[in-house]
N, C-alpha and C positions, 0 to 999 in steps of 0.2 A: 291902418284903416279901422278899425276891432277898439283900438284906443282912442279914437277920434269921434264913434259911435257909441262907447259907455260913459263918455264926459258927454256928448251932449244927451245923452239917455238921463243922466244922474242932474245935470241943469234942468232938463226938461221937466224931473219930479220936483226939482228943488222950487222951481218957476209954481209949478200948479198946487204946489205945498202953502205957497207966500200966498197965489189967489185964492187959492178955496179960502184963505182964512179970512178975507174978506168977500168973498161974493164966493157962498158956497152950494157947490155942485153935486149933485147926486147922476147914478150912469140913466139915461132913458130905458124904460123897460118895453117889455117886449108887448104888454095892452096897450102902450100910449100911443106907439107906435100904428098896430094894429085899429088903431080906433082911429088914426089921423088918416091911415088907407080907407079903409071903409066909409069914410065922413065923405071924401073925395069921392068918391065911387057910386056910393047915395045920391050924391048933387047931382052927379052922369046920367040917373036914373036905372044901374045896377040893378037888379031884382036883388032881395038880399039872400034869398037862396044860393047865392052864385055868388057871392062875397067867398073873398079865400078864409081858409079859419089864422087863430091866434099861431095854429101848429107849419101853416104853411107858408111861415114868413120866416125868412134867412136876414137875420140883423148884424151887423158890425161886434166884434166882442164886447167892448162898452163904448158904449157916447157920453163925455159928459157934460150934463147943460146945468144951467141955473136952476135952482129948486121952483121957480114959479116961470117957466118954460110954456109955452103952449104950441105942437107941433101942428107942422100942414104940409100938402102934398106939395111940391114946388115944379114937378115935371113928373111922367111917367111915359114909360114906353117897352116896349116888347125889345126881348134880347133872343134874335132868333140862334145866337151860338150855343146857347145852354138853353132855349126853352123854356125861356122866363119870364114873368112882369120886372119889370125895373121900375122903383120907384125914386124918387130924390128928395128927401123930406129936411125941411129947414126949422127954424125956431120964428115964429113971427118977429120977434126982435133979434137981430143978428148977433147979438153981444151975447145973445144967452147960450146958442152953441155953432158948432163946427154944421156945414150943410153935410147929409149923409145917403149912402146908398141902401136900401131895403131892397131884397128880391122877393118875392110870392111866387109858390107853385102853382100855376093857374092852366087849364085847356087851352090850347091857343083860339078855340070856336069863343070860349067865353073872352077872351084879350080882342076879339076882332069883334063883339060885341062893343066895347069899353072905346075901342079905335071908333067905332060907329058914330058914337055922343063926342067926340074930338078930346076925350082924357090923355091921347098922346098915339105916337105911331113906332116907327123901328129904330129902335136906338141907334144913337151915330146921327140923328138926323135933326137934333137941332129943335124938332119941334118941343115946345114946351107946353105944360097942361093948359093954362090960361092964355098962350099968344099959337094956337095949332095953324091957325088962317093966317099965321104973319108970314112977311115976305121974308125969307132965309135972309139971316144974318152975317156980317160981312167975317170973312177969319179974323181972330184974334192971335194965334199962333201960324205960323208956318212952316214946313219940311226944313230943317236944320237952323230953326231958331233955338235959345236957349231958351230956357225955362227952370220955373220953381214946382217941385212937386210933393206934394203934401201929405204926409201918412198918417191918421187918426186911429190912436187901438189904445187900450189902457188907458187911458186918461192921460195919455201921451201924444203930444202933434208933433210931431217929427217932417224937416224937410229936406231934401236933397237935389242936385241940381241934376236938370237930364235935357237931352237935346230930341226935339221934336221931330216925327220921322216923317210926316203927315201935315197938312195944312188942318185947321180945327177951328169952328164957332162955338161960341160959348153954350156949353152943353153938350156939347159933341163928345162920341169918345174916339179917341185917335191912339196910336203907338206911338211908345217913348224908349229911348234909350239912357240908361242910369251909366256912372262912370265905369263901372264895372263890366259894360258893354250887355248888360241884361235887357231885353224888350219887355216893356209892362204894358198896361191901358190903362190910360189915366183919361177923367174928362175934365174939359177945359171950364176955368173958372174966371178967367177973367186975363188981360193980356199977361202973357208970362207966367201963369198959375195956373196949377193943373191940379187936382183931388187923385190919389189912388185911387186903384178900382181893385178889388178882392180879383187876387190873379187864379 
């Protein structure tokens, strides 16, 4: 297993060595980010007093996107197991990078503010920032379906196969089981494809 994972560890750099030299990436930092939450947040009518700072945002170890990248909020919602904002930030063109998870340390009186203007509601639920009044979407996974799941860290996308333990719309985050018999959360990205989630 150990051998199976540092060949494709060692393909996977070899892979992003070949692309950066042609479309080259730098990691997103942690204002660009910071400045695509707050941009979203503004629109909501946020007071910017109540904007979380640059320091209370939990990022990915690196993302890497295209050097002329432009990021934006793609979904948000409250993670009431850890007491969080949950964000989902994407690249407006998808080829520039991987879509990714942000959390912010935020009051949940100020998250139920943000819930107010429909920027999003309780994670797991499917609502998305721009579709909050759409009618739930139909599962794309279901409880002992297989699936693809995808790990994003170093300028590394790694994916492994894991079986569904949960039915999931896209967006949604559900439990997965990896071959090793480990439970993780992952949300669903589309049928058969799942994102990690920072366990």
């Amino acid at each position: 297993m150990m051998a199976r994972w540092m060949l494709v560890l060692y393909m996977g750099t070899a892979m992003l060595a070949w692309a950066d030299g042609m479309h080259p990436r730098t990691p997103v930092t942690r204002e660009e980010v910071w400045e695509a939450v707050v941009a979203e947040l503004r629109t909501r009518g946020l007071p910017d007093a109540q904007w979380p700072k640059v320091d209370d945002l939990e990022l990915p170890l690196a993302v890497p996107a295209a050097a002329n990248r432009t990021l934006r909020v793609a979904s948000a919602c409250w993670d009431d197991e850890f007491g969080r904002a949950e964000f989902r930030l994407e690249c407006h063109e998808s080829r520039q990078c991987v879509p990714f998870l942000v959390y912010a340390r935020m009051a949940r009186a100020r998250w139920a503010e943000i819930s107010g203007n429909t920027v999003g509601s309780a994670c797991g639920s499917a609502l998305h920032a721009h579709t909050a009044n759409s009618a739930p979407h139909k599962p794309m996974v279901r409880a002992g379906d297989r699936a693809t799941l995808i790990f994003v860290a170093n300028r590394l996308r790694l994916t492994t196969p894991v079986t569904c333990l949960e039915h999931g719309a896209e967006g949604q985050v559900i439990r997965v089981r990896n071959q090793d018999g480990q439970i993780l959360r992952a949300r669903v990205s589309a049928p058969a494809l799942l994102e990690a989630l920072p366990q």
